[in-house]
N, C-alpha and C positions, 0 to 999 in steps of 0.2 A: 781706289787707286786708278791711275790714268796712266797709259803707254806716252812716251815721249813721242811715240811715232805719229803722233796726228800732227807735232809740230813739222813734219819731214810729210807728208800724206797732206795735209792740211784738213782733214776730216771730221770731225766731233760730234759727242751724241751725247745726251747730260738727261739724267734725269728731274724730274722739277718736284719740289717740295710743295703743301698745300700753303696759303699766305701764313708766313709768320709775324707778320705786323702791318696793321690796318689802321686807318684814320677812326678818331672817337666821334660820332657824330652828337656830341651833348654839351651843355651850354651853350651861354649869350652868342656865343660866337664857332659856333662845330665847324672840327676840324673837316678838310673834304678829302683830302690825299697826304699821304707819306710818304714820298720818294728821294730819288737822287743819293744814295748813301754810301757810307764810306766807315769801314768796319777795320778794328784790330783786336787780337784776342790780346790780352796783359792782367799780369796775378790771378788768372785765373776768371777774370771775368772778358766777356764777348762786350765792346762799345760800340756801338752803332750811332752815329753820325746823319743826322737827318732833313733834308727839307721838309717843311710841313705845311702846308695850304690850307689857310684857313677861309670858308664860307664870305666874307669878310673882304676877300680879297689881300688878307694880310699872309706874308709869307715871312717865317722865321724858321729855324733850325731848333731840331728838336735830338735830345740825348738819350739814347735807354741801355743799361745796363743790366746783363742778366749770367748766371752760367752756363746755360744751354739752351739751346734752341728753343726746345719747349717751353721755358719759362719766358719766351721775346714778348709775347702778347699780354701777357698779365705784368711785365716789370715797371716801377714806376718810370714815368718821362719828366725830365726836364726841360723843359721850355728856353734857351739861353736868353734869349732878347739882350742880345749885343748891341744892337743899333735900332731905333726906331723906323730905319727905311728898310728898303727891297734889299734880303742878302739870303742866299741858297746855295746850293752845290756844295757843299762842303768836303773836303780834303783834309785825313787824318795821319800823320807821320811824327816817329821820337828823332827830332835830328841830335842826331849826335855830339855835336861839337858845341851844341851850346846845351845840351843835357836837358832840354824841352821839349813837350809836344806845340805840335805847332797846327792849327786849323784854317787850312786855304778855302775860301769861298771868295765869291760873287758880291758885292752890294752897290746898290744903286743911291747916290747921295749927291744934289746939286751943288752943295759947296765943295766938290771935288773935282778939280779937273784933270782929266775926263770926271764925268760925273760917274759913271760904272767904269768898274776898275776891276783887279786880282787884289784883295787884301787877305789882310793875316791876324791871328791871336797868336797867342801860346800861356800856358800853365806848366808848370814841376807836377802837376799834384792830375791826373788823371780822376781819379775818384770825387775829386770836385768840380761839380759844374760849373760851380760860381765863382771860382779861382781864374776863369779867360781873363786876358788882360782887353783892354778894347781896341777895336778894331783900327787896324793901319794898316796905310798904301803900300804893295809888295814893291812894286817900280818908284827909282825915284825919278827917270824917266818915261812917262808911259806915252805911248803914242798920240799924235794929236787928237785924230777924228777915228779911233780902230774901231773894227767892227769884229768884236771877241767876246764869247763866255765858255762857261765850262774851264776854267781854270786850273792848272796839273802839274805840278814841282817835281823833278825828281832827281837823283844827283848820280854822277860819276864822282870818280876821284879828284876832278879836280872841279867844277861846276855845275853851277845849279842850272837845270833846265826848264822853263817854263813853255807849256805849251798851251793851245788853245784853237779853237774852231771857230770859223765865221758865217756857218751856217750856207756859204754857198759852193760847198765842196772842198773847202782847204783847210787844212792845218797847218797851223802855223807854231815857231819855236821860236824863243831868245835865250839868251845864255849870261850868266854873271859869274863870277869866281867865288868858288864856295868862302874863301874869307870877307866876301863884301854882303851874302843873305844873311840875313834879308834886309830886304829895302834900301840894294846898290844900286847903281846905275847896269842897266841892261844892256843888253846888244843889240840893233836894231831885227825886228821881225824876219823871220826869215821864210817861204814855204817849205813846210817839212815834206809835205803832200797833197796831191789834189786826183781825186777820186769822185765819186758817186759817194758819199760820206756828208754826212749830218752836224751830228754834235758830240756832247760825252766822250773824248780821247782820254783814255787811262792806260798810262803805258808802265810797263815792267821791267825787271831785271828777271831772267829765266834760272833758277838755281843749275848748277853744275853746267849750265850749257852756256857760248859765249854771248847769246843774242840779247836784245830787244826785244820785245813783244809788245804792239800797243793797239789795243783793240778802240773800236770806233762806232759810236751808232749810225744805221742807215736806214732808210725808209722802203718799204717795198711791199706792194698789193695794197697800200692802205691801213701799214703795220709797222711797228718797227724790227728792226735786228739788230746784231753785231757782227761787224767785218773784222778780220785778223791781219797784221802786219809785223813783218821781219826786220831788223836792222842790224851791224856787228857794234854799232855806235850810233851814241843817243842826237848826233848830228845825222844819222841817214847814210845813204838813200834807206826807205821804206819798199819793200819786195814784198806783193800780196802771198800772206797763205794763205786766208778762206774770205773769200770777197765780192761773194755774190746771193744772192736770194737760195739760190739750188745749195749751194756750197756753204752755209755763210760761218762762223765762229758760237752764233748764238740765237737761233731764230725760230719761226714757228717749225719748221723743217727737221730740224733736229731740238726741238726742245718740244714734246707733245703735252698739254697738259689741258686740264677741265676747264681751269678759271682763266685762264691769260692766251692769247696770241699777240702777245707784243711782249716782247726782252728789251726791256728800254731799260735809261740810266741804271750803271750800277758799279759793283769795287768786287776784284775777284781776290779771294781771301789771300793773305801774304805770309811768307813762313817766317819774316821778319818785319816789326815793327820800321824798322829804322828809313830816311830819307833813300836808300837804295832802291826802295818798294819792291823785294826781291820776291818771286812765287816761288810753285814747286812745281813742275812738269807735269810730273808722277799725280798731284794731289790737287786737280781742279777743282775750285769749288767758288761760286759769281753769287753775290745777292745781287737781287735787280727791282726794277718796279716792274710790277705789269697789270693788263687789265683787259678783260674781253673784248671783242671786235665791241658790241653795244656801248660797254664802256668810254671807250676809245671815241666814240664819234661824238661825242659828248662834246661842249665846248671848251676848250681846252683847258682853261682854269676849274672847270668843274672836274674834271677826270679823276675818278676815285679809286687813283694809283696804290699797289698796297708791295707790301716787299715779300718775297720770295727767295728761296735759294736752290741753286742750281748745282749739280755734281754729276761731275764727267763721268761716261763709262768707258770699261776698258775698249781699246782701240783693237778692234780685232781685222781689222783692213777685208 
């Protein structure tokens, strides 16, 4: 359990789990890394949503389904291969309204203009992997020349928020009306924020409290983190809680552990499934990637990212 009060302190200390899910290194083509994921529990099983990097250079999204944590690393994977080209990041949410799960990622595709885009699936049937439908363009205007990934939907009551990072400190939002998602016409770009801030923006609904919460990855000492941010609404302003290396939301500082100095990409677990992406204060708990300083310096498609999971301790100020 977690005090509300680090969201008011902005303080946190989490303990780190040993890797729950690693890349296979075997066959024609071995896997190198696991990352970027995006997890919900439903009927009883834990889904995990996954980038996966293969040796190869090929990158696809991988499935694994299990009951508990212990069983992550032995459960079978799924492979989706949605698309032949570059598509990662993946984003997992049941939206409501139209009674589907809906899978937000990344793909890179020359007959698309833009060629990389926010695209989408969806399925009724969760338990099937092969049930995705194939992948199509989120925007049905998307900007001419943007400079965006990391891809993030999330809804109020009355629209859908898309967000996204351009890698040189900003985040950025558009807005559609939830009767036109997906694949309406959008609102032009807006900056939500500009910060010392990287990539990976995953933002929340806080249970019983009225904010926002949208954490960020950042870079620092030659390592990644996560910075924390405040809003009463998913249009802003963004007010830093924890936003620095000494301070940060998720970092080597306050997350000590054997295998990893780096909290990169990752989904902190939701008390509900649904497009609200609502947490629990009280119940912190982040899978992430990570990987030792050695690893890390590695070139970056080789980086032998593995998943983790993270749980807050109580806040004793």
């Amino acid at each position: 359990m977690h005090s509300e009060d680090s969201f008011s302190t902005g303080r946190f200390s989490w303990t780190v789990s040993a890797p729950l899910l690693a890349a296979k290194p075997e066959g024609s083509d071995p896997q190198v890394a696991i990352k970027d994921p995006t997890v919900v529990f439903d009927k009883g099983f834990w889904n995990v949503y996954a980038t996966l990097r293969f040796a190869s250079g090929r990158v696809d999204i991988v499935v694994v389904r299990f009951k508990t944590w212990a069983d992550a690393a032995t459960a079978p994977r799924h492979v989706l291969a949605l698309h032949d080209k570059y598509y990662c990041a993946p984003q997992l949410f049941f939206y409501q309204p139209q009674r589907r799960w809906f899978l937000i990622f990344q793909l890179a595709d020359d007959s698309r203009n833009p060629p990389f885009q926010p695209c989408y699936s969806t399925t009724a049937d969760l338990s099937d992997p092969k049930s995705w439908s194939k992948p199509q363009p989120l925007m049905a205007n998307p900007p001419a020349k943007p400079k965006w990934l990391d891809f993030w939907v999330i809804c109020d009551a009355t629209h859908a928020h898309l967000f996204w990072t351009s890698l040189d400190g900003k985040l950025w939002r558009a807005q559609t009306e939830r009767k036109n998602f997906p694949g309406g016409t959008w609102s032009a770009p807006t900056l939500a924020l500009q910060a010392d801030i990287f990539e990976a923006s995953h933002t929340y609904k806080l249970k019983d409290r009225p904010e926002y919460l949208t954490i960020i990855e950042a870079q620092g000492k030659g390592r990644r983190y996560f910075k924390a941010y405040l809003a009463d609404t998913l249009a802003g302003p963004w007010k830093p809680l924890a936003d620095s290396w000494e301070k940060p939301f998720a970092g080597l500082t306050n997350c000590p552990s054997p295998w990893t100095s780096s909290i990169s990409h990752g989904e902190l677990i939701r008390s509900r499934n649904d497009e609200t992406l609502e947490i629990d204060p009280k119940n912190l708990q982040f899978l992430f990637q990570g990987a030792s300083d050695a690893e890390y310096r590695t070139a970056y498609g080789k980086i032998p990212w593995k998943l983790g999971l993270l749980t807050a301790k109580p806040d004793l100020r």
